[in-house]
FIPA-812141 format. One line per field, with one value per residue (C-alpha): residue number from 1; residue in three letters; x, y, z. Coordinates in Angstrom, 3 decimals, decimal comma. Example, Ala and Ser with C-alpha at 12.3 -4.5 7.8 and 13.67 -1.06 7.14 Angstrom:
BEGIN
k <- c(1	2)
r <- c(ALA	SER)
xx <- c(12,300	13,670)
yy <- c(-4,500	-1,060)
zz <- c(7,800	7,140)
END
This chain:
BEGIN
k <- c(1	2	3	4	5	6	7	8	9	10	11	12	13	14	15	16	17	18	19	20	21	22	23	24	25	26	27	28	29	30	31	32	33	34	35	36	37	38	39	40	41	42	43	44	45	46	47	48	49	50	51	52	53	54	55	56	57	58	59	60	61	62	63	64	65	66	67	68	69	70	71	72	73	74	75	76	77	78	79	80	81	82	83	84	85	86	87	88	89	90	91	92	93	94	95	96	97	98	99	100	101	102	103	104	105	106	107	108	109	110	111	112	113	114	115	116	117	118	119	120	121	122	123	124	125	126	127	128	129	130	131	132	133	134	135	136	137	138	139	140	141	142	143	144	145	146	147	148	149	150	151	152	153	154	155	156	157	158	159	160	161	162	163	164	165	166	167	168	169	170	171	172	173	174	175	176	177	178	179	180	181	182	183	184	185	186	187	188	189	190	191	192	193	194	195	196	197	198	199	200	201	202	203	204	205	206	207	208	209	210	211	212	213	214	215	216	217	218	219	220	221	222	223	224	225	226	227	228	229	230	231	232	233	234	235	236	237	238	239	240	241	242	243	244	245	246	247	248	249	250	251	252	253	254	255	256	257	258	259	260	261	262	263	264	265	266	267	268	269	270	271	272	273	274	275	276	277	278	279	280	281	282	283	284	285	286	287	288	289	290	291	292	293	294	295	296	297	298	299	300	301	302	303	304	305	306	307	308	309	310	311	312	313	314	315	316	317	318	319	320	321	322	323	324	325	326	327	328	329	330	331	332	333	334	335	336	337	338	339	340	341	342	343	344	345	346	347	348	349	350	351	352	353	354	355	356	357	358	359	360	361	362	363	364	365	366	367	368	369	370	371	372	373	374	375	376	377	378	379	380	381	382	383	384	385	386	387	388	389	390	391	392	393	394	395	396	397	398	399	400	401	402	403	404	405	406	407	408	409	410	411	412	413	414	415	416	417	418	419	420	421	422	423	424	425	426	427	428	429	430	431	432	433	434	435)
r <- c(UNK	UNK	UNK	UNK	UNK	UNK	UNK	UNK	UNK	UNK	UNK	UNK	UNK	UNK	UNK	UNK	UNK	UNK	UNK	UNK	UNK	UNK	UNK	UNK	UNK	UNK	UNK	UNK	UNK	UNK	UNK	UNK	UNK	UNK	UNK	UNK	UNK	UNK	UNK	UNK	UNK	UNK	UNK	UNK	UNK	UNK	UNK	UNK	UNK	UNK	UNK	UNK	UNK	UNK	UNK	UNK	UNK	UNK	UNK	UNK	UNK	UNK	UNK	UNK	UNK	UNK	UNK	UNK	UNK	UNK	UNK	UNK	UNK	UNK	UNK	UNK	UNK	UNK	UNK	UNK	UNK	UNK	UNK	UNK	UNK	UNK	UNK	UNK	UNK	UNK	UNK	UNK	UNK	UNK	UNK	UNK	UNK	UNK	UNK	UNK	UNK	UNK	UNK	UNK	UNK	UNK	UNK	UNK	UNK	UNK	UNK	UNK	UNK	UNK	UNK	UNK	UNK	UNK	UNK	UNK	UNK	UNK	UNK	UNK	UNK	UNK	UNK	UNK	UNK	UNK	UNK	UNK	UNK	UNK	UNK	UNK	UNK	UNK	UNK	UNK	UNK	UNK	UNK	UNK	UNK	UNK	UNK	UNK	UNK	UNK	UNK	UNK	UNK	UNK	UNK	UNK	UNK	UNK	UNK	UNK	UNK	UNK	UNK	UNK	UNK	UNK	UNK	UNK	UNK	UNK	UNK	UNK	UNK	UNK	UNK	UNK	UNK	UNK	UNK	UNK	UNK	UNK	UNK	UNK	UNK	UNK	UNK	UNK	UNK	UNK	UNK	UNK	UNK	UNK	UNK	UNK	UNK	UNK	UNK	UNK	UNK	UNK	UNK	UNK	UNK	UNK	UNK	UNK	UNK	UNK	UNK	UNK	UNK	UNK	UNK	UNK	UNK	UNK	UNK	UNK	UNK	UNK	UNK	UNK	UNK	UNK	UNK	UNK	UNK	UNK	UNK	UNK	UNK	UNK	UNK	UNK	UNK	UNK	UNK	UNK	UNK	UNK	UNK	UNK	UNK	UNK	UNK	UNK	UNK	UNK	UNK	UNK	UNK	UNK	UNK	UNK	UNK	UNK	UNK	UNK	UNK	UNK	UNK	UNK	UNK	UNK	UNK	UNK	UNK	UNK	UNK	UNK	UNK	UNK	UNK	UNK	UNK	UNK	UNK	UNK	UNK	UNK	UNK	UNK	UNK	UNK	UNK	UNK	UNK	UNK	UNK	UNK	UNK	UNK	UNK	UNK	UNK	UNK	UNK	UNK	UNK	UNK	UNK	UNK	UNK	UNK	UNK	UNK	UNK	UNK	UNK	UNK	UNK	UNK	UNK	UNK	UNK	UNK	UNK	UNK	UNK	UNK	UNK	UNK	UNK	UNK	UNK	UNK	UNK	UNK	UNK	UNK	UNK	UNK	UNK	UNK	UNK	UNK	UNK	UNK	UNK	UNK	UNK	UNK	UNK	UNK	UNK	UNK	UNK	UNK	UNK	UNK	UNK	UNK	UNK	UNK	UNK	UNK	UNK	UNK	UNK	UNK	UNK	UNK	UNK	UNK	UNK	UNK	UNK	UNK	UNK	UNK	UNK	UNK	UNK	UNK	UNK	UNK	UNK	UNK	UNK	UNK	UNK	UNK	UNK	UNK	UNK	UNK	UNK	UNK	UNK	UNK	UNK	UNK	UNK	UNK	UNK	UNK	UNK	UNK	UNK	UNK	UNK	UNK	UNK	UNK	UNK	UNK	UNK	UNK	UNK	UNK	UNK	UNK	UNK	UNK	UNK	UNK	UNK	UNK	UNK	UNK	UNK	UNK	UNK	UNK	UNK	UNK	UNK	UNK	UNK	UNK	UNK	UNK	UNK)
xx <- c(0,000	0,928	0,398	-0,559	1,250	-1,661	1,148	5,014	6,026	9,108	12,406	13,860	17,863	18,134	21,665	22,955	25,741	29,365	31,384	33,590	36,701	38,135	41,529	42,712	45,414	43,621	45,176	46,468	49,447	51,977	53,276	50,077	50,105	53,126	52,827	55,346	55,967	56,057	59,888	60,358	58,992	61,181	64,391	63,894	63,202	67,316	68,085	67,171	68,775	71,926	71,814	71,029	73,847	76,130	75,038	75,526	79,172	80,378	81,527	82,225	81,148	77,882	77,311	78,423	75,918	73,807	73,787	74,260	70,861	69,412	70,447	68,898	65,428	65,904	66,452	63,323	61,409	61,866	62,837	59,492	57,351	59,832	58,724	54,765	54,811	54,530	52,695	49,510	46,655	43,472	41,714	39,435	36,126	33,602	29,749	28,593	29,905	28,111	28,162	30,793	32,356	35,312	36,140	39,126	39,932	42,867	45,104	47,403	50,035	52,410	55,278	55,185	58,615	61,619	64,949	63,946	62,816	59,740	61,470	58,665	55,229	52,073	48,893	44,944	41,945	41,842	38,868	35,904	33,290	33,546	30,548	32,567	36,089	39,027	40,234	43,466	47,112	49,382	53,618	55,369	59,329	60,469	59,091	61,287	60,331	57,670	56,783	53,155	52,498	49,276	48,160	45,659	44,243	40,954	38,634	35,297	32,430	30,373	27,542	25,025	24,815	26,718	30,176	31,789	35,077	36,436	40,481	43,515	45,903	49,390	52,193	55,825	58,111	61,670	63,961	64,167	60,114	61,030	58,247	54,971	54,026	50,214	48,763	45,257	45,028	40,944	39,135	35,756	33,870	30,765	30,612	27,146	27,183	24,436	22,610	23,999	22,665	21,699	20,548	16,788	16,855	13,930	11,331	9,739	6,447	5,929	5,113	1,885	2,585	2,105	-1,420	-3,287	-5,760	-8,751	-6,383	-4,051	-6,530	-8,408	-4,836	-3,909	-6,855	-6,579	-2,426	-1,095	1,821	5,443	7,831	11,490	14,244	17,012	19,228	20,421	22,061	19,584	19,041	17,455	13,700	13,479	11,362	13,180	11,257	13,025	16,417	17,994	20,061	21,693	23,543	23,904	26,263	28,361	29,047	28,988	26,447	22,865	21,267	17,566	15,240	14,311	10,715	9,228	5,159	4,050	2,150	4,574	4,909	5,368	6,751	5,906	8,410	7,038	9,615	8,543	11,934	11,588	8,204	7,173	6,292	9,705	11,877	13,022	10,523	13,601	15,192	14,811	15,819	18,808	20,373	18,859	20,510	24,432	25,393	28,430	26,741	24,762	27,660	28,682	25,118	25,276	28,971	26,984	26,421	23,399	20,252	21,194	17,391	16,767	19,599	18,174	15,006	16,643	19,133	16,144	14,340	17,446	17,738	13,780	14,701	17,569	16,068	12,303	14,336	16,816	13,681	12,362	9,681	9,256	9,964	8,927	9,478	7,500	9,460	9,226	11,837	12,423	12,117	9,196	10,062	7,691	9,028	6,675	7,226	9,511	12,453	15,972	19,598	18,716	16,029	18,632	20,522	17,918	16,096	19,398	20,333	17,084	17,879	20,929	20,143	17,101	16,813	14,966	12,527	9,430	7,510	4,726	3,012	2,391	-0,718	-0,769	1,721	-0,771	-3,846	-1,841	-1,187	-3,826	-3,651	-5,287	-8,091	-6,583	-3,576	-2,125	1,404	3,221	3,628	6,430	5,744	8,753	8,805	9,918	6,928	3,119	0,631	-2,843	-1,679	0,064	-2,438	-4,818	-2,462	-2,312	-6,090	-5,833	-3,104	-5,088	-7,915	-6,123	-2,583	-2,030	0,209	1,095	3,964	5,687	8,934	8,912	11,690	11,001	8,885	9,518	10,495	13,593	14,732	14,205	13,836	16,479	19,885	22,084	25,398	25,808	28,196	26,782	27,856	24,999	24,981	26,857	28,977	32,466	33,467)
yy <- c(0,000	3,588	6,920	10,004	13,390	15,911	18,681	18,306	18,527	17,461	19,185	20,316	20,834	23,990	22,560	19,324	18,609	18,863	16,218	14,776	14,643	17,668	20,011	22,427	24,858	27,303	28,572	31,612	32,880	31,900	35,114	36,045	32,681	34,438	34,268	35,058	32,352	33,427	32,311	34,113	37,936	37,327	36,388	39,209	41,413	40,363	40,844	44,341	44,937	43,457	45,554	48,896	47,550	48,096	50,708	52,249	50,848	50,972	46,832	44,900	41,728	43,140	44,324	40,701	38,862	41,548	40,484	36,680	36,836	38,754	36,170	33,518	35,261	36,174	32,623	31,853	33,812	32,870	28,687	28,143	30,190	27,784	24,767	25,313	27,640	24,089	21,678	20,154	19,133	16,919	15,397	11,898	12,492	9,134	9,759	10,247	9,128	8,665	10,642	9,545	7,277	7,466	7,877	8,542	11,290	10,600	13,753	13,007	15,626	16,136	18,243	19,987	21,732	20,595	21,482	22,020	19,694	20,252	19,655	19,736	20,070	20,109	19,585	19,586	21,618	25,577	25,707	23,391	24,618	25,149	23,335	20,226	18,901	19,779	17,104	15,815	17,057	14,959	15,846	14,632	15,032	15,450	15,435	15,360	17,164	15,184	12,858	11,826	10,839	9,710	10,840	8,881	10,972	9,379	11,989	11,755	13,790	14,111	16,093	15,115	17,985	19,057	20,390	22,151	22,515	24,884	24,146	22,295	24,138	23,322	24,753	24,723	26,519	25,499	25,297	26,950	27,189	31,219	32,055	29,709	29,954	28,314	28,231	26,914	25,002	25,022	22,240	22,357	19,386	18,746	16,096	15,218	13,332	11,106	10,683	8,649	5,149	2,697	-0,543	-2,101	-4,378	-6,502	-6,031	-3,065	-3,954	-7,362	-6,465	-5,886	-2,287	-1,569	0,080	-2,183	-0,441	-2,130	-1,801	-3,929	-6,528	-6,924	-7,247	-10,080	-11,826	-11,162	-12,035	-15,142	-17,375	-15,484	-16,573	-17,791	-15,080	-16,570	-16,229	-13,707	-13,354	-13,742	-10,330	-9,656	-10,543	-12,832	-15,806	-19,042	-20,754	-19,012	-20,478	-22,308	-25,156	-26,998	-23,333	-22,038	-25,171	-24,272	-21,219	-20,573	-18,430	-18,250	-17,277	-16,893	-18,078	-14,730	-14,632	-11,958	-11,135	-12,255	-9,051	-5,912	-4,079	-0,610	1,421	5,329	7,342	10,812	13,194	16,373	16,966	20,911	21,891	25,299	27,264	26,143	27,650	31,738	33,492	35,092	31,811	32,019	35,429	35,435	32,139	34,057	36,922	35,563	38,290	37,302	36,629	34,501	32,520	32,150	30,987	28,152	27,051	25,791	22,116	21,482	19,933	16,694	15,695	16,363	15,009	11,845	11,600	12,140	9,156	7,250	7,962	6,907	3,885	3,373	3,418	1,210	-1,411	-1,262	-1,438	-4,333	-5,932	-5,419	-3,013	-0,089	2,519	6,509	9,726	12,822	15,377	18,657	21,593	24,530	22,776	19,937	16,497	13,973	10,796	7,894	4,389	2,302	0,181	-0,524	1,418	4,351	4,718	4,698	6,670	9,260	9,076	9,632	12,742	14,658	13,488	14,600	17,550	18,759	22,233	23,973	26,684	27,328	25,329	23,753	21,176	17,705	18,277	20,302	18,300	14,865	16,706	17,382	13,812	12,007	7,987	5,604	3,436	0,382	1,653	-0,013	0,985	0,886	4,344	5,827	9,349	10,646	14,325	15,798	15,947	14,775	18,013	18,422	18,763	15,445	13,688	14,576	13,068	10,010	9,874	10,290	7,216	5,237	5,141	3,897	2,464	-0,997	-0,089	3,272	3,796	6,974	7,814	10,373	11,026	8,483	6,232	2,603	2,562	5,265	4,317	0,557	-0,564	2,284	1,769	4,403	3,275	0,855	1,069	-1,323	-0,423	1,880	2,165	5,180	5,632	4,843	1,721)
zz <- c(0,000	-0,801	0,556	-1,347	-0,409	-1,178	-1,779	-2,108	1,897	1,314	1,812	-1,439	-1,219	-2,846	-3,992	-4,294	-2,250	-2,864	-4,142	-1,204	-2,915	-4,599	-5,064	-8,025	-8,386	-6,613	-3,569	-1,316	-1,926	0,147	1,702	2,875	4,922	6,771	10,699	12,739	15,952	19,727	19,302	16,120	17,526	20,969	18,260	16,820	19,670	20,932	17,449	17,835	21,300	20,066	17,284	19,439	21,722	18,931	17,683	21,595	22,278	18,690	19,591	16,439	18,201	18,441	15,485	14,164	16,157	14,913	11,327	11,952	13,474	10,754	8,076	9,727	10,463	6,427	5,992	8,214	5,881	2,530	3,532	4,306	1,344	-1,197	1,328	0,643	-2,988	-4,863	-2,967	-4,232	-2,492	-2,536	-0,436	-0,289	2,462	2,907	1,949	5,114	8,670	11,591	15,201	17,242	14,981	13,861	10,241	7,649	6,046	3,034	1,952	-1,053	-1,618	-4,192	-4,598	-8,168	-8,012	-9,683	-7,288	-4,000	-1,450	0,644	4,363	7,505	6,321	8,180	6,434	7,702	7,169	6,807	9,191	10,637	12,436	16,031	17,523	15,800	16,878	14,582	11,932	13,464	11,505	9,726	9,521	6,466	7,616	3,458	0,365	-3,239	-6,484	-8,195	-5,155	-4,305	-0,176	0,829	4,482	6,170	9,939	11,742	12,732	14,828	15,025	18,016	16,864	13,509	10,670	7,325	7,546	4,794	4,221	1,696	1,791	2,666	4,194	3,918	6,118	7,470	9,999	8,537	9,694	12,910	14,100	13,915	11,290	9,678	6,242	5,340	1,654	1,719	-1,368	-2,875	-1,925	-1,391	-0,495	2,128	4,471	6,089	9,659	9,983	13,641	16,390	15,727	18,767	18,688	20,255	22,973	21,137	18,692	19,652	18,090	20,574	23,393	26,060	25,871	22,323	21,770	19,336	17,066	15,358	12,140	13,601	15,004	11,234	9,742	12,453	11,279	7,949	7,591	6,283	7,893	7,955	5,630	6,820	6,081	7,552	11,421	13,327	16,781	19,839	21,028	24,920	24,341	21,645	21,977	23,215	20,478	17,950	18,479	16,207	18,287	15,620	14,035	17,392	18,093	15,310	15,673	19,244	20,128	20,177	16,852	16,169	12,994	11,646	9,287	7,207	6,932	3,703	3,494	3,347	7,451	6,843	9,673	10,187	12,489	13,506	15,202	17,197	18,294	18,795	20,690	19,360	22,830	23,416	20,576	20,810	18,613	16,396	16,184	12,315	11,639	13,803	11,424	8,143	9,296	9,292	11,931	13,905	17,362	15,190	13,710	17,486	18,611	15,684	17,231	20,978	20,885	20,564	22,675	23,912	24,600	21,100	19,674	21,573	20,431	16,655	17,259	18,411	15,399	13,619	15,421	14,524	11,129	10,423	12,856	10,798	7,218	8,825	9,311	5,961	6,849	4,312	6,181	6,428	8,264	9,463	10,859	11,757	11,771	10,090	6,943	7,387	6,267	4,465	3,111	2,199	3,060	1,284	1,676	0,085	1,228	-0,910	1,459	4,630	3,204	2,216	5,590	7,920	5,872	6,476	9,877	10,066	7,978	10,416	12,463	14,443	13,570	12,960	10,024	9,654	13,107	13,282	12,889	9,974	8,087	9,111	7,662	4,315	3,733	2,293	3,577	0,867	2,004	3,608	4,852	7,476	9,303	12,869	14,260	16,411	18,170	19,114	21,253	24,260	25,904	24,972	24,288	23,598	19,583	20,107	21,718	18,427	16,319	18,762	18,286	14,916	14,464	16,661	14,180	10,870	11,967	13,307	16,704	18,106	20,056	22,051	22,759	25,403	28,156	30,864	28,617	28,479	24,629	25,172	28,454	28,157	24,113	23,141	23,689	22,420	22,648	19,870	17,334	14,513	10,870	8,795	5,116	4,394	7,253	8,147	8,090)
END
């Protein structure tokens, strides 16, 4: 069965995103990558006052110390602009990753000169955002004219969103650490972080707790026998009867006969994350308006009870379509979400990113978005609720479920499906990610 979206709710990228790996010939020059060190201003600060000193006493010691350390602040100067002036850059970025998994990040450099070795480089990103943690640096100790290194750093992001990066930045302080030189070599590339994913304790749709609907009762009645899918591992909760004995022998642990419903589950997931009496009323026009105390409000990590109830709907999602439930997603934000049911890893994939891709503000209500859909007569789907906090709009929409899907759940702090079902420190591959 299919839903019909009376009007495109969906969220339209306005562009598509970047491609991850990218570099070109584009870049800063070098001497305006010219920093001075703490060490190098205080050697040239005695450089001075051995120079004054000579000019004072008229000592030719002085004034010979005096231009041996201006040669090698000279030499401090230009070493490192010849170092960095010919180094290419590019840079390799996975899909997607997930929050709080680690992931790899591959820089390949090359040195494009023809005489002079590139001695003590450093090479990383020219800037990430703040509310995520910086890409770690790699060192290459020497590189000849017309060699190629490939640089390989693990990074980890703790928070879900879209990062873009514009450049690599390349940069060296030979030979004496007195002065650094960076050139940001053009890069640009976008890397989207997908929700933290958990795991479930047990099938979240057996259980007493689960309100049953009359749609769900007709379609228990109406189903025909489950067809056998294949084994998994036992997880907490499974029936005893499942277990296969004679597999779970070999391979040493206890794995369970898994069966499908002849008749196609589909699984709705409906997130709230943001209530609206709850968000600052110029929450919109303070991120349209790309003020500097704006930029700074963007860099504070974010809600951790939302970002909850968002991995939970993540977790929702990758359990139902590991199941082979077609799966869909309500959501509201600043830009509402509506995604009908289906199934397939274009469909993970798809549903994480508007996940991880979701903001607050304020758009359209549950409610609203609900009465926009149109469901098609004999419709039948499990429903997941998942807010901060149950209100009068969100017990309509409860109602409403109640009267056309076949189970209703909620996921509210303190429920028994977040603090009990939901476990959220699992670290199970997702399509997409890092591996």
């Amino acid at each position: 069965m299919h839903h019909v979206v009376s009007q495109p709710v969906s969220r339209r990228r306005a562009e598509e995103a970047k491609p991850a790996e990218g570099g070109s010939c584009a870049r800063r020059s070098p001497w305006r990558g010219l920093r001075f060190t703490f060490s190098g201003i205080l050697a040239i600060l005695i450089v001075l006052v051995v120079g004054l000193a000579g000019l004072h006493s008229e000592t030719n010691l002085l004034f010979l110390l005096f231009g041996i350390g201006t040669g090698a602040i000279l030499i401090n100067v230009v070493a490192p602009v010849l170092m960095v002036r010919r180094i290419e850059a590019t840079r390799t970025l996975p899909q997607a990753v997930v929050a709080g998994r680690p992931f790899s990040v591959v820089y390949t450099i090359r040195h494009a000169g023809r005489c002079v070795r590139a001695w003590s480089l450093i090479v990383g990103e020219s800037a990430v955002p703040r509310r995520h943690t910086p890409f770690p640096l790699c060192w290459v100790d020497s590189l000849s004219p017309g060699e190629e290194r490939r640089l390989e750093v693990v990074a980890r992001c703790a928070f879900r969103g879209r990062i873009p990066l514009e450049s690599v930045r390349v940069s060296s302080r030979f030979p004496f650490g007195l002065i650094s030189v960076e050139v940001d070599v053009s890069a640009p590339a976008e890397l989207i972080i997908y929700p933290a994913v958990g795991r479930l304790r047990r099938d979240p749709w057996k259980g007493r707790d689960v309100a049953e609907t009359s749609a769900l009762r007709s379609a228990q009645q109406s189903s025909a026998s489950d067809e056998f899918y294949g084994v998994r591992e036992y997880r907490e909760g499974d029936n005893l009867k499942w277990i296969h004995w004679r597999r779970s022998a070999r391979v040493g642990q206890l794995v369970v006969r898994e069966h499908v419903p002849l008749r196609a589950t589909q699984v709705i997931v409906l997130l709230d994350p943001w209530l609206a009496g709850e968000l600052e009323p110029d929450t919109d026009a303070r991120r349209r308006s790309g003020r500097k105390e704006d930029a700074e409000s963007d860099a504070r990590p974010p809600d951790l009870l939302v970002e909850r109830l968002i991995a939970a709907a993540a977790t929702a999602v990758c359990d139902g379509l590991e199941r082979g439930h077609r799966v869909g997603l309500i959501a509201c934000g600043r830009l509402p979400v509506v995604i009908p049911p289906a199934g397939g890893r274009a469909q993970r994939r798809r549903l994480l990113q508007e996940l991880a891709l979701l903001e607050p503000g304020f758009g359209e209500g549950l409610g609203t978005l609900l009465a926009r859909v149109r469901w098609t007569s004999g419709w039948h789907a499990r429903c997941l609720l998942c807010t901060p906090r149950m209100t009068e709009t969100h017990g309509r929409v409860a109602r409403f479920l109640g009267k056309r899907a076949e189970a209703v759940r909620v996921a509210t702090p303190g429920s028994e499906w977040l603090e009990t079902v939901f476990v959220p420190d699992s670290f199970r591959p997702v399509e997409g990610g890092a591996k």
